[in-house]
N, C-alpha and C positions, 0 to 999 in steps of 0.2 A: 504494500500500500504506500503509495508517493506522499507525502507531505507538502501540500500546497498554502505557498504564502503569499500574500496580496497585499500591496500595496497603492496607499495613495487613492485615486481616482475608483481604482478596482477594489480594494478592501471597502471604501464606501459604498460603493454600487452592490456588494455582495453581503455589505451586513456583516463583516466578518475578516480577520485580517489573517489567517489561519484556519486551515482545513485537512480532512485526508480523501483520498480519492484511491480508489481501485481500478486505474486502467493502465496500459498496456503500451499507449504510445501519448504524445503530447498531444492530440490530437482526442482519439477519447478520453482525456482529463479536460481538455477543452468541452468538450459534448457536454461532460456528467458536470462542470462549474453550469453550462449554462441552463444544461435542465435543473439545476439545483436553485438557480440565481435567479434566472427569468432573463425577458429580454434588454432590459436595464443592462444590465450586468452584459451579454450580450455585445452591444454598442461599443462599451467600454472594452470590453474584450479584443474587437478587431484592431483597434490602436496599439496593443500591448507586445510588447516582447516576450516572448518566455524563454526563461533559460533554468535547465536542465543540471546539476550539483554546480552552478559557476557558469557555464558554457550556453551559448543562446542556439536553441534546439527550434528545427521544425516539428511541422503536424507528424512526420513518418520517426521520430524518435524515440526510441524504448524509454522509458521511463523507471517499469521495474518497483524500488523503495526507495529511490531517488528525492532531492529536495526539489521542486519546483517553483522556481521563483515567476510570478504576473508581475512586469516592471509596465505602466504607462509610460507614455512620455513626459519627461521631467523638465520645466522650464529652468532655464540658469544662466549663471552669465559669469 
């Protein structure tokens, strides 16, 4: 089960700044945040980066017990 943690823009939209999830690739961890989230959570979703113990991971990435990090985009200067 992956450990999924959310930040920012996405921990708002999800109610929640930390999660676990049981799937397989980043892609159904994606699926199961947004059936879990709704489509709020969704929107926020398509902007987001994810990365995989450190590493920014597509949808085809095993996941496994891995940490999964939801990073939005971060303004800065």
């Amino acid at each position: 089960m992956a450990t999924v943690r959310l930040f920012a823009a996405a921990a708002e939209a999800a109610g929640c700044e930390q999660t676990s999830v049981d799937g397989v690739t980043v892609g159904a961890v994606k699926r199961q945040l947004v059936e879990a989230h709704g489509d709020g959570f969704a929107h926020v979703l398509r902007q987001c980066a994810v990365m995989v113990d450190g590493r920014r991971a597509d949808d085809d990435h095993r996941v496994g017990d891995a940490v999964v990090d939801v990073l939005p985009p971060f303004a800065g200067g």
